[in-house]
C-alpha positions as CSV (number, residue, x, y, z in Angstrom):
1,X,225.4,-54.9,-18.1
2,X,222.6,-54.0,-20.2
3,X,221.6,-57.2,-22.5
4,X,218.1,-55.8,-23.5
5,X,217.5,-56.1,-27.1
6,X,217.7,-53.0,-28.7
7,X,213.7,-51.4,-29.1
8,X,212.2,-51.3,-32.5
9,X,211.0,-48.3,-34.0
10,X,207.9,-47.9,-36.2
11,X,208.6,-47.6,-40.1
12,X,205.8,-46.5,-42.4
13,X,206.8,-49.7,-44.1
14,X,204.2,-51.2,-41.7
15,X,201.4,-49.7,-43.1
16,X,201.2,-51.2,-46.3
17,X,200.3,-54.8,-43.7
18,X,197.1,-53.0,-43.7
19,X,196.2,-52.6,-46.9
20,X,195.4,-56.3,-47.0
21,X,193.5,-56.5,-44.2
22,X,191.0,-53.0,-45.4
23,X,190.8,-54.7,-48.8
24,X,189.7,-58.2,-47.2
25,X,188.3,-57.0,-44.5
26,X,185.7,-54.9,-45.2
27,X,183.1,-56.7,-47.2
28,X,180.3,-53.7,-48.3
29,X,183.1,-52.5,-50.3
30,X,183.5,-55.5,-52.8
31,X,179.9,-57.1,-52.3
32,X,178.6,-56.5,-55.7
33,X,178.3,-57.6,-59.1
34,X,179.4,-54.5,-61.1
35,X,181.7,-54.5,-62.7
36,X,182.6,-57.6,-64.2
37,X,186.1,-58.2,-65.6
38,X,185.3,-60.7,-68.4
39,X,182.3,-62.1,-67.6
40,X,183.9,-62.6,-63.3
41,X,182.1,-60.5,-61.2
42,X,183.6,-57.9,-58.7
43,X,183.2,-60.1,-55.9
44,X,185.3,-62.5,-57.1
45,X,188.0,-60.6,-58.9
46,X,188.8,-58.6,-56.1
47,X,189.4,-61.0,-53.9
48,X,191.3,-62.3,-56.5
49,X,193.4,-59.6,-57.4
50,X,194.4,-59.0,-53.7
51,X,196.1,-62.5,-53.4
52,X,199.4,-61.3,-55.7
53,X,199.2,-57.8,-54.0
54,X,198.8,-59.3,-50.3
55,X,201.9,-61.0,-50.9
56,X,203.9,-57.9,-52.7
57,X,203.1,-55.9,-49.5
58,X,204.2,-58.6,-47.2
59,X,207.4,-59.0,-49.4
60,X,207.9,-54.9,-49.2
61,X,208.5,-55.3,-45.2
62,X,210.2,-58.1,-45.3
63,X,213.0,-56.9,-47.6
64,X,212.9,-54.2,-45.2
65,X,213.1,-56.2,-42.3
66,X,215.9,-58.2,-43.5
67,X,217.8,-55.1,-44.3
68,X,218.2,-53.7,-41.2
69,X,219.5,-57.4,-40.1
70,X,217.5,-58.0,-37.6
């Protein structure tokens, strides 16, 4: 009697946990000034920005997770 869970494949889904991690992760990319976004600089807005869309990518795989009940 096999009682092994059942092996999970990889979805594309699983990218988009990446995103995040480029966008935070590599620094050159947003380590300026230009351009400002009403007087904020890049730096800052960036990271800014990426907060809301971290958490819509995380939210895409887990509604995907949760539909294929697992």
């Amino acid at each position: 009697m096999n009682t092994d869970k059942p092996r999970r494949k990889f979805h594309p889904v699983y990218l988009l946990l990446l995103l995040p991690l480029a966008a935070y992760g590599w620094a050159p990319l947003y380590n300026r000034i230009d351009p400002t976004l009403l007087g904020i600089p890049f730096f800052y807005w960036w990271q800014t920005a990426w907060i809301p869309l971290s958490a819509l990518c995380i939210l895409a795989v887990y509604r995907f997770e949760e539909g294929r009940g697992l």
